[in-house]
SEMAR-944627 format. One record per residue (C-alpha): residue number from 1; chain; residue in one letter; x, y, z. Coordinates in Angstrom, 2 decimals. Example, Ala and Ser with C-alpha at 12.3 -4.5 7.8 and 13.67 -1.06 7.14 Angstrom:
% SEMAR-944627
nr, kette, rest, X, Y, Z
1, A, A, 12.30, -4.50, 7.80
2, A, S, 13.67, -1.06, 7.14
END
This chain:
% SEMAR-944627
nr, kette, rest, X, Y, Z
1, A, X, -70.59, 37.10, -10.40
2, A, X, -67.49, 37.74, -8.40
3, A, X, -64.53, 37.21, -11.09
4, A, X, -67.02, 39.29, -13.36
5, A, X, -67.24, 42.15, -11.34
6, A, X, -63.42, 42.49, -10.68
7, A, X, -62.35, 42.05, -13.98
8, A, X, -64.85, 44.86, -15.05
9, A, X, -63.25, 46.73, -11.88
10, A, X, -59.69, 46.25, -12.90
11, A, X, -60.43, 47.34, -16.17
12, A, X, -61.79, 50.63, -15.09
13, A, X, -58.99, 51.34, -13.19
14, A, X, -57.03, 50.56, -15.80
15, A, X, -58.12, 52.94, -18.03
16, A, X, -58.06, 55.00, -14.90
17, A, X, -54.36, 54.85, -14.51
18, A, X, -54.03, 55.45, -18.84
19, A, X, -55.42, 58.64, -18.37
20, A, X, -53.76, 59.41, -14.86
21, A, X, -50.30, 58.99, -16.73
22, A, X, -51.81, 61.32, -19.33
23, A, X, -52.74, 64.05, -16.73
24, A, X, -48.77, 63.28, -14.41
25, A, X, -47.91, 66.65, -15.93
26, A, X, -51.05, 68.79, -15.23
27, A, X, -51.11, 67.86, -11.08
28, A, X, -47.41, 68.43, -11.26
29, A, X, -48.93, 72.00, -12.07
30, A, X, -51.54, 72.17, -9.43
31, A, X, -48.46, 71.37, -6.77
32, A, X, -47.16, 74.70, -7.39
33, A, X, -50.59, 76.71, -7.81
34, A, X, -51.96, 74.99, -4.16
35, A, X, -49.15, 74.41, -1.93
36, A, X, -51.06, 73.75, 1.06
37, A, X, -51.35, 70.11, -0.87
38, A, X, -48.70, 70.77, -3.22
39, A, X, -47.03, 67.57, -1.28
40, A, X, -50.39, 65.22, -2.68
41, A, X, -50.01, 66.84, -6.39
42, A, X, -46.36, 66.31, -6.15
43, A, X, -46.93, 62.68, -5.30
44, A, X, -50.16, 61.75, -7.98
45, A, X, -47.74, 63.69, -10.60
46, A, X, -44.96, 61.35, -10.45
47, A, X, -45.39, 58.92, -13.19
48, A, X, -43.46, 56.00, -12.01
49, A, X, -46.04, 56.23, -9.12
50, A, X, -49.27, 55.71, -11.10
51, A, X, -49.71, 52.03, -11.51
52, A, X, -48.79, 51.20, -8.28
53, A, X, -51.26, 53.55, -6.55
54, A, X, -54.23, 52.30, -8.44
55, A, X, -53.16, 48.74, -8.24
56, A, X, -53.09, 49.61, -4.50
57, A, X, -56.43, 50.74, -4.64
58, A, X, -57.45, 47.39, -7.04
59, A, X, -56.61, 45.18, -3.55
60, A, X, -58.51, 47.56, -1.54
61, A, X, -61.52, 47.24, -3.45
62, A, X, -61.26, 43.79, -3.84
63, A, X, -60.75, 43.35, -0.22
64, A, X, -64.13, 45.20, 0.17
65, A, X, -66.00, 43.00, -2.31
66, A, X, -64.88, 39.79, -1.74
67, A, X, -62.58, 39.80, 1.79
68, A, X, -58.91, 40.03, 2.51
69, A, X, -58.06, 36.59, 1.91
70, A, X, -59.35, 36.84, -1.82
71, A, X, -57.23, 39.89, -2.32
72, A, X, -54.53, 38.89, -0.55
73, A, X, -54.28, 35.49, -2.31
74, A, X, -54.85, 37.30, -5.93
75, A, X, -51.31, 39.26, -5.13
76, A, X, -49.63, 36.63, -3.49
77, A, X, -50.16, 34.93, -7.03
78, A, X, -48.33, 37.65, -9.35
79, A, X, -44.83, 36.94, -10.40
80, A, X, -42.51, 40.31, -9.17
81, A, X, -39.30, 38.91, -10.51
82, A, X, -39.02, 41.77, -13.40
83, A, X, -40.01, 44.09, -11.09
84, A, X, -37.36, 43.25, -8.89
85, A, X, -34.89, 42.74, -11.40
86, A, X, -35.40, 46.30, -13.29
87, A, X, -34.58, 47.42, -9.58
88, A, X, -31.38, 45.68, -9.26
89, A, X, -29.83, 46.03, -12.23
90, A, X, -30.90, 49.83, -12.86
91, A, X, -29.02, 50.59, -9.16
92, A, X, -26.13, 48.30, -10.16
93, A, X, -25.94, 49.61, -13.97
94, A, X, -26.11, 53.49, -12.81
95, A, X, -23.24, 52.91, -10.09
96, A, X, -20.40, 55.09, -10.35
97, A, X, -17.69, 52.44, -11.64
98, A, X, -19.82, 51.37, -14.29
99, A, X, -20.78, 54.31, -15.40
100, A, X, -17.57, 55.35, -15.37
101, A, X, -16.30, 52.59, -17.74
102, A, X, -19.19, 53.33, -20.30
103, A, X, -18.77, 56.64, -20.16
104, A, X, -14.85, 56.00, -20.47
105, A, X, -15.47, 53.44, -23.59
106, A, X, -18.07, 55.84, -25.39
107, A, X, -15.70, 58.77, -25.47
108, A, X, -12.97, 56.67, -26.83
109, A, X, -15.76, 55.57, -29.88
110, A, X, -16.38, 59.26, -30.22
111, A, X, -13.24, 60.72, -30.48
112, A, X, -12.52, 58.47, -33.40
113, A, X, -15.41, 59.48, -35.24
114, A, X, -13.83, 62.58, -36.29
115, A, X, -16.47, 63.17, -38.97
116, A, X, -18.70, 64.77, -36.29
117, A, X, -18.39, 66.77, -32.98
118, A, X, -17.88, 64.54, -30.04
119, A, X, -21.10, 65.85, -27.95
120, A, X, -23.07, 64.89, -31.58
121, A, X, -21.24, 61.59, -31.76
122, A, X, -22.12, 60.68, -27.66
123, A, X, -25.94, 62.23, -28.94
124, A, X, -25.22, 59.10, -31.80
125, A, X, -23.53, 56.42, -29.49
126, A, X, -25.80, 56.59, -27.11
127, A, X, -29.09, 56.44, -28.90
128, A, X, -27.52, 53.44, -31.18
129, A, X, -24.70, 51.15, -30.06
130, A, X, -25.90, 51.26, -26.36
131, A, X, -29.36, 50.16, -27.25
132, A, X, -27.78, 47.34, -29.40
133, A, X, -26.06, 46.39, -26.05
134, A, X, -29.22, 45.49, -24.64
135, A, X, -29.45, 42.61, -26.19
136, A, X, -26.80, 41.61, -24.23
137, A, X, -27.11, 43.54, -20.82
138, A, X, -30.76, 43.36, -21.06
139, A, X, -33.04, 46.17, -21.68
140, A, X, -32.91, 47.82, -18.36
141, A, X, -29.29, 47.57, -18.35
142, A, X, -29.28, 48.88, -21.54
143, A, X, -31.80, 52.11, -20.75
144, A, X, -29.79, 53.45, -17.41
145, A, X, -26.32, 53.26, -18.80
146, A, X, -27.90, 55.08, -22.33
147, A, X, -30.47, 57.50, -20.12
148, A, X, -27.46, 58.66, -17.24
149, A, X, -25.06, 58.87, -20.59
150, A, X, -27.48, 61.14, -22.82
151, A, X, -28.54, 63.18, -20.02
152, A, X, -25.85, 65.94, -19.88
153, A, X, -25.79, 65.54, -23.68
154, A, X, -29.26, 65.75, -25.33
155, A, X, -31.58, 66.39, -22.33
156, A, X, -30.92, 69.70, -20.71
157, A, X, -32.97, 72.56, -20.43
158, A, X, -30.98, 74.42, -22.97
159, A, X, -32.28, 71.68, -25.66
160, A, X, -35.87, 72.62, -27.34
161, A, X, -38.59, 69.97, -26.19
162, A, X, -39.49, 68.75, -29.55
163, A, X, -36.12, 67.57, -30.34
164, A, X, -35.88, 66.26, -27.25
165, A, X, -39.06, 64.36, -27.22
166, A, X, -37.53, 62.81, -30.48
167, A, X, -34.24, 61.68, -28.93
168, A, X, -36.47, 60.25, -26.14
169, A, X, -39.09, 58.59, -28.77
170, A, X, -36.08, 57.17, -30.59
171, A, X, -34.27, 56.13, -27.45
172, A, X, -37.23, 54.27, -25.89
173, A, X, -38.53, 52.41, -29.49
174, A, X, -34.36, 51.69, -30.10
175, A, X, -34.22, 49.54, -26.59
176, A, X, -37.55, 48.10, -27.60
177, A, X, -36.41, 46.41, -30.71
178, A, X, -32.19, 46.41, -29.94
179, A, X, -32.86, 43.80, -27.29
180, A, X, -34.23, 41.12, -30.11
181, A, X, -30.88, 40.30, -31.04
182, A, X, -30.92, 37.32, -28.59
183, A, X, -33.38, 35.32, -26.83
184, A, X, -33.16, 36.42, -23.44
185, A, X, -32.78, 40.10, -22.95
186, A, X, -36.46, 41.41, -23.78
187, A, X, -39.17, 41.32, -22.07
188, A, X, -41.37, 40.21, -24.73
189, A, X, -39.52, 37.68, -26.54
190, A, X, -38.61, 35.89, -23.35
191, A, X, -42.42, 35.38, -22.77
192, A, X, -42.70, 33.46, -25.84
193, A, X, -38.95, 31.98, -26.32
194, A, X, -39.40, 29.19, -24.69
195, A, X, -42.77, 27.95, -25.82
196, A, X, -42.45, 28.61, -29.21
197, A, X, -38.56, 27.37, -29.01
198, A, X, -37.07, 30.57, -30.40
199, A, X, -33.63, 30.64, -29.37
200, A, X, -30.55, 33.14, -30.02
201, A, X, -29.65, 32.17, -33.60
202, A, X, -33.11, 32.31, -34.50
203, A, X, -33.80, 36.11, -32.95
204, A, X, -30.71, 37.02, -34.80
205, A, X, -31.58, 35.59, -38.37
206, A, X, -35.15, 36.38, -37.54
207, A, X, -35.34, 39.81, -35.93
208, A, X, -31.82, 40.46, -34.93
209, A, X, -30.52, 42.21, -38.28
210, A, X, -33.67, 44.48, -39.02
211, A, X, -33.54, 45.32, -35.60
212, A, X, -30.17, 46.47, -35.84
213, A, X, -30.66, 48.45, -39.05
214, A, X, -34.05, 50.00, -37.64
215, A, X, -31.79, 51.14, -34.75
216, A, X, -29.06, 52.60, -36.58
217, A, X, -31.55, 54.97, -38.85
218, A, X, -33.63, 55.68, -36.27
219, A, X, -30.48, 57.10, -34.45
220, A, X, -28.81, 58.71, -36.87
221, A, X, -32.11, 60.88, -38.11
222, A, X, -32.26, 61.67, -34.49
223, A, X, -28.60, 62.74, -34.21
224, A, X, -29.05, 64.78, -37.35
225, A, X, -31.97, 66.89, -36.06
226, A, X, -30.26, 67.13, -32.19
227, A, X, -27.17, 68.11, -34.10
228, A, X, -27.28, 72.32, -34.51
229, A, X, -28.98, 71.98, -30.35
230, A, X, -25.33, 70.87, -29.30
231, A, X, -23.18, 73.33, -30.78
232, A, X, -23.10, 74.81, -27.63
233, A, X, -21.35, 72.18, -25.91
234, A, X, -17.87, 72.49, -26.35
235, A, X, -16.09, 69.80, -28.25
236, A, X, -14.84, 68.06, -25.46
237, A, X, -15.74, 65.29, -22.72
238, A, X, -18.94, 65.59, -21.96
239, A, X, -19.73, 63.26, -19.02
240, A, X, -20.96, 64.10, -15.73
241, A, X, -18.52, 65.37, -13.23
242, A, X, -18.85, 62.76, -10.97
243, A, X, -17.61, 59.99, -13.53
244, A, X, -14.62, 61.51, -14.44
245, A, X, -12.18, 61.15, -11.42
246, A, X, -10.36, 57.57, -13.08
247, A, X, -11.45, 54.66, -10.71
248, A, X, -9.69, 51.59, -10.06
249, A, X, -9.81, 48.68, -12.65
250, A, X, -10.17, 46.04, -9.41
251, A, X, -13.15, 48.01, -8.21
252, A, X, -14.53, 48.60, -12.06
253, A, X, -14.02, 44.55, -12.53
254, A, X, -15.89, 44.24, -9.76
255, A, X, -18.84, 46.00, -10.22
256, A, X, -19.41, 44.81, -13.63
257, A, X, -18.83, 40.75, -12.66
258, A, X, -21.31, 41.49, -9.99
259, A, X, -23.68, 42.82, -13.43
260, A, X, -22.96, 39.86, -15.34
261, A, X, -23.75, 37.35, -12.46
262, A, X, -27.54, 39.06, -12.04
263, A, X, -28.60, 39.07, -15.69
264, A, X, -27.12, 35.71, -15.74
265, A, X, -29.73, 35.11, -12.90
266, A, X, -32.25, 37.42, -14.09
267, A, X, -35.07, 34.85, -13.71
268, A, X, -33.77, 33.67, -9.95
269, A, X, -34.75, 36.30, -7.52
270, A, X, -33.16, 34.46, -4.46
271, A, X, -30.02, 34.58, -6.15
272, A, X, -29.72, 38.21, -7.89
273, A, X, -31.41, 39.74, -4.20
274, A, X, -28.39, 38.05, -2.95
275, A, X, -26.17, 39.42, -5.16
276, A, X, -27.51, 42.95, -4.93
277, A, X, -26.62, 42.90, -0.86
278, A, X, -23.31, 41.92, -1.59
279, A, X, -23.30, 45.01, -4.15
280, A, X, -24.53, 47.23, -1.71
281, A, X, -22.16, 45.75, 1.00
282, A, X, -18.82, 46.15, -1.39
283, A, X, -20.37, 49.87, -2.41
284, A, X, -19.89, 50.57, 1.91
285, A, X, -16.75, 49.15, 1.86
286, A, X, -15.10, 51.09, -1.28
287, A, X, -17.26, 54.11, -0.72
288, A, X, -14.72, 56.81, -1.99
289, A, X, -15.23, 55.00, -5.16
290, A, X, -18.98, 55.42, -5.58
291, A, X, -21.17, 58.20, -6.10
292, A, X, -24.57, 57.99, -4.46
293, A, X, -26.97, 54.57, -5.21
294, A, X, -30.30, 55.71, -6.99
295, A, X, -32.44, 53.87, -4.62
296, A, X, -34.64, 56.02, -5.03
297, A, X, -35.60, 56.37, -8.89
298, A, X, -35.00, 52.63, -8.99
299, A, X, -37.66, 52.02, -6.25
300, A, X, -40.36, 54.27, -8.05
301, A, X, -39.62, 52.39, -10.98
302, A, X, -39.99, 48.61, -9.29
303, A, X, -43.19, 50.06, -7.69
304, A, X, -44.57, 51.65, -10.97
305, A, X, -43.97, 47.89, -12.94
306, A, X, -45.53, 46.15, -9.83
307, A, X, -48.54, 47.73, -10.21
308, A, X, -48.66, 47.21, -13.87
309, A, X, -48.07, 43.21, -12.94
310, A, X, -51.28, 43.53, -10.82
311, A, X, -53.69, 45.47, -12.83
312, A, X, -52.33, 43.79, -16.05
313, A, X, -52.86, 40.27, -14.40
314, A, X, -56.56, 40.82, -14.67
315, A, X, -56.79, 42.48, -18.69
316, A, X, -56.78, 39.52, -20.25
317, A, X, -60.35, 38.68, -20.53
318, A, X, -60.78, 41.95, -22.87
319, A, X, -57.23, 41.41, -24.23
320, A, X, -56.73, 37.30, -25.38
321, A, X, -59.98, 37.83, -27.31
322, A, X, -58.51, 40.41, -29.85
323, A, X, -55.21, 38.97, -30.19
324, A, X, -57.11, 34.91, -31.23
325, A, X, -59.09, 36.91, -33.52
326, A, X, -56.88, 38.84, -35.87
327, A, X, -55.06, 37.38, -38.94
328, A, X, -51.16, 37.77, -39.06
329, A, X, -50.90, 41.36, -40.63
330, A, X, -53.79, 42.53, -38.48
331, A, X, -52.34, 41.20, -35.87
332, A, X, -48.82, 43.25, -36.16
333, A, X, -51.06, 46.88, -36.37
334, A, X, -53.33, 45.42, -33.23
335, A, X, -50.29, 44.08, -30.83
336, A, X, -48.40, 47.90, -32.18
337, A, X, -51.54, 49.57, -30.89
338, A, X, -51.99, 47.66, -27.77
339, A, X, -48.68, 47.66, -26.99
340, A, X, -49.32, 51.29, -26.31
341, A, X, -51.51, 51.12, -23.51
342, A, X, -50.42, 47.50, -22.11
343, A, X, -46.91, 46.07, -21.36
344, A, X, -45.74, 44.72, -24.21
345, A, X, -44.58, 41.16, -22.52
346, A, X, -48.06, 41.02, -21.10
347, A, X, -49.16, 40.90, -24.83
348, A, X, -46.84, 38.29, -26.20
349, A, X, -47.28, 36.24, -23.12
350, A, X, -51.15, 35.99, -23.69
351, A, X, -49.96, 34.99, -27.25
352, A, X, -47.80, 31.92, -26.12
353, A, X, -51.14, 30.47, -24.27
354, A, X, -53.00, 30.34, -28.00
355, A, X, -52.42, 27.12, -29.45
356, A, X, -52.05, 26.77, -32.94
357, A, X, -51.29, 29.99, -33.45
358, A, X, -49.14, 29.91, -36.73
359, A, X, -45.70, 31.07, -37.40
360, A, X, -46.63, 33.66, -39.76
361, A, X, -49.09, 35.34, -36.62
362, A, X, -46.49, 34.15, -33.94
363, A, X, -43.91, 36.40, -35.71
364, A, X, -46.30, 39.33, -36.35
365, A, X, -47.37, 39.60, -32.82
366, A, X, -43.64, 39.88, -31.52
367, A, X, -42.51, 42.24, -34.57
368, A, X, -45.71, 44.59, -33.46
369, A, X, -44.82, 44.33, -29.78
370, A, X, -41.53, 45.62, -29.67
371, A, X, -41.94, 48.08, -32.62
372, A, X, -44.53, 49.62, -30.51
373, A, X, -42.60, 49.74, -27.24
374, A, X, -41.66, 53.01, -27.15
375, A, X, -45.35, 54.77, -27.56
376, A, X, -45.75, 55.07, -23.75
377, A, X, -44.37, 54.91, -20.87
378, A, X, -46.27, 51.42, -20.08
379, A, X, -45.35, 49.94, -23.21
380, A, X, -41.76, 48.44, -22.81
381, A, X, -40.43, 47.42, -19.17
382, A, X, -37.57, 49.43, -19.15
383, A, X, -39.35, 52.76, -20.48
384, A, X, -40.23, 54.11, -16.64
385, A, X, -36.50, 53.58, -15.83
386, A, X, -35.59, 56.04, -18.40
387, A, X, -38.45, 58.52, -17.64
388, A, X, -37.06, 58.68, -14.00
389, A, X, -33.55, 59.32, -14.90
390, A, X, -34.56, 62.06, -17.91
391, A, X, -37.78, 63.83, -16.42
392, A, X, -34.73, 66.58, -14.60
393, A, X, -34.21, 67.48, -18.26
394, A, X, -38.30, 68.55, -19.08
395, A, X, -40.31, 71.37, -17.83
396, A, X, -41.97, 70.68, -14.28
397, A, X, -39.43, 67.48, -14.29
398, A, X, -42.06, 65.57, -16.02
399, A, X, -42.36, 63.69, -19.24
400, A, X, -45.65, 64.53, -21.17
401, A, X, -47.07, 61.27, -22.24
402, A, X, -48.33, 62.91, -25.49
403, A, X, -45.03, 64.56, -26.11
404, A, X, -43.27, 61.18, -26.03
405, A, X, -46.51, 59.71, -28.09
406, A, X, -45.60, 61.94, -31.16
407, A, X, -41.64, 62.04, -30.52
408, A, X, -42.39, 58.31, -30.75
409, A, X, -44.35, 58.21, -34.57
410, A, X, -41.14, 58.10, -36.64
411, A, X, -38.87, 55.89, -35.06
412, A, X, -41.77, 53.65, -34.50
413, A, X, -42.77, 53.66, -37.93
414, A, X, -39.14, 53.08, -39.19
415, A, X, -39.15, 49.94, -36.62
416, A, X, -42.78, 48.68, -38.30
417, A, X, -41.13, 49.35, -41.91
418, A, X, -38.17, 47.21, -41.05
419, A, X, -39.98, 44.27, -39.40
420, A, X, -42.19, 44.13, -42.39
421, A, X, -40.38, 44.99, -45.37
422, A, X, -37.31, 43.60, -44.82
END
């Protein structure tokens, strides 16, 4: 009866959590209208916070039912290497010398595309080539250096929320699907990469190049709408005052061999930990070349995907069932949708433990995974990173879950069209 009753328990709180996320922006609210607990409000309304405080309160009730060894053993047996990774890298990514260089690089693109204002063309560069970069950086990579580049661009108070919720729709659903270009940088293909045998050539010829085109529209509808919001930016460098001042190509080189070597190793912990406290050591060393680490926003976002790892390691009694029992084009609509309210790795990798499950399906269930990755903040690894770096840029700091939901429907359906059509 035991395994019955938690799995029924984690579910709850599951759902739980769904509509917690849902609600972030409504106890933000109640901070401000009882501030004798505004500090409580403040905390529930964070949304990188969510998952890990119900998963906290998972082991707590499991503790209760069946003893602290049973809990203790159930979360001793959950794999944290992506949350630790999405840690690393999103502290390393959003250091000052590599944001520097991006930032450097991306104005040099723009002021070449003399066809449209520079702010539009950083609006265009940002939701489009850096996403493509994922595939190389990995997603995470990929999300920090776009979000902290796009920030003083696209998401400023000045800036309407609906177009804003569409540049955030389209940036989230463009990481999703620009890290399919090879076999390693996205969370839901590596699941399934090396039990099915997909490797790089085979992402590209299979997903790769509808990926790519997917991105491109999705951006440049985007860009087009955002467009007449950033007239009032003068025509002009952009970036954030503290990547301006040049900094030295030694310290740049360094920083960004020190990114290489952990996505290299993003599947060793031991050795990408390691490398992150010699990053932190060389950041003391050189420190009138930095700008301060975002510990911080990278811890909430580590702690937000931990939780997901532990409630999500007990969904897939509810969740295998519907993915063995849908045919291939059933399949894409069903992984979209459930990709919306589970991680979308956590999908695929249920689908690499079917056997049998044929090509047609095997493809289906990855297309509908990462076309539906930007519907949520839960749905794509990487999407909580970028909610803590743009949520300054909303009203009450927060992201509404159903504003992203609907900023989401286009780019998400040009992402669907693309994986199926083409």
């Amino acid at each position: 009866m035991y395994p019955d009753l938690v799995s029924l328990l984690a579910a709850a709180l599951f759902a739980v959590a769904l509509v917690h996320t849902f609600a972030a922006r409504h106890l933000e609210r109640l901070s401000h209208r009882y501030p004798r607990h505004a500090g409580l409000f403040h905390l529930l309304g964070e949304v990188e916070v969510v998952f890990g405080f119900w998963a906290i309160v998972l082991v707590a009730l499991m503790a209760l039912a069946a003893g602290g060894a049973e809990a203790l053993a159930y979360v001793e047996s959950r794999n944290y290497t992506e949350p630790l990774f999405v840690f690393v890298v999103m502290v390393i990514a959003a250091s000052r010398p590599v944001l520097w260089s991006a930032t450097a690089a991306t104005h040099a693109l723009a002021g070449r595309m003399r066809w449209m204002r520079r702010p539009t063309a950083i609006a265009w560069l940002g939701l489009a080539v850096v996403p493509l970069l994922g595939s190389a950086v990995t997603e995470p990579a990929a999300m920090t250096i776009a979000a902290l580049m796009l920030a003083p661009v696209v998401f400023r108070r000045a800036v309407p929320p609906l177009p804003k919720y569409l540049a955030l729709g389209t940036l989230f659903v463009n990481v999703s699907i620009g890290g399919t270009l090879t076999a390693y940088a996205a969370p839901p293909v590596l699941m399934v990469a090396g039990a099915w045998q997909w490797d790089s050539a085979f992402m590209l010829q299979t997903f790769g190049w509808k990926a790519a085109l997917a991105v491109l529209l999705n951006a440049s509808l985007a860009t087009a709408v955002l467009a007449r919001h950033l007239r009032d930016l003068p025509d002009g460098p952009t970036a954030p005052k503290d990547v301006r001042p040049p900094v030295p190509v030694a310290v740049v080189a360094v920083h960004l061999a020190l990114l290489a070597a952990v996505v290299v190793f993003a599947h060793h912990p031991v050795v990408f930990i390691g490398l992150f406290l010699l990053f932190v050591g060389y950041t003391q060393a050189y420190s009138r070349h930095q700008s301060p680490l975002i510990l911080k926003e990278a811890l909430l976002v580590a702690f937000f995907l931990a939780g997901l790892v532990v409630l999500g390691g007990l969904q897939r009694w509810w969740l295998q069932p519907i993915v063995e029992g849908l045919a291939p084009l059933a399949l894409f609509f069903g992984a979209l949708g459930l990709t919306a309210i589970t991680d979308n790795a956590a999908l695929t990798y249920l689908g690499s433990l079917i056997e049998g499950l044929s090509d047609p399906a095997r493809y289906m269930l990855v297309a509908g995974a990462v076309a539906g990755g930007g519907l949520t903040v839960i749905a794509n690894a990487p999407n909580p990173a970028g909610v803590a770096l743009l949520k300054r840029g909303f009203a009450d700091d927060t992201v509404e879950a159903g504003g992203l939901l609907l900023g989401a429907l286009a780019p998400t359906a040009v992402a669907a069209l693309a994986f199926l059509l083409l």
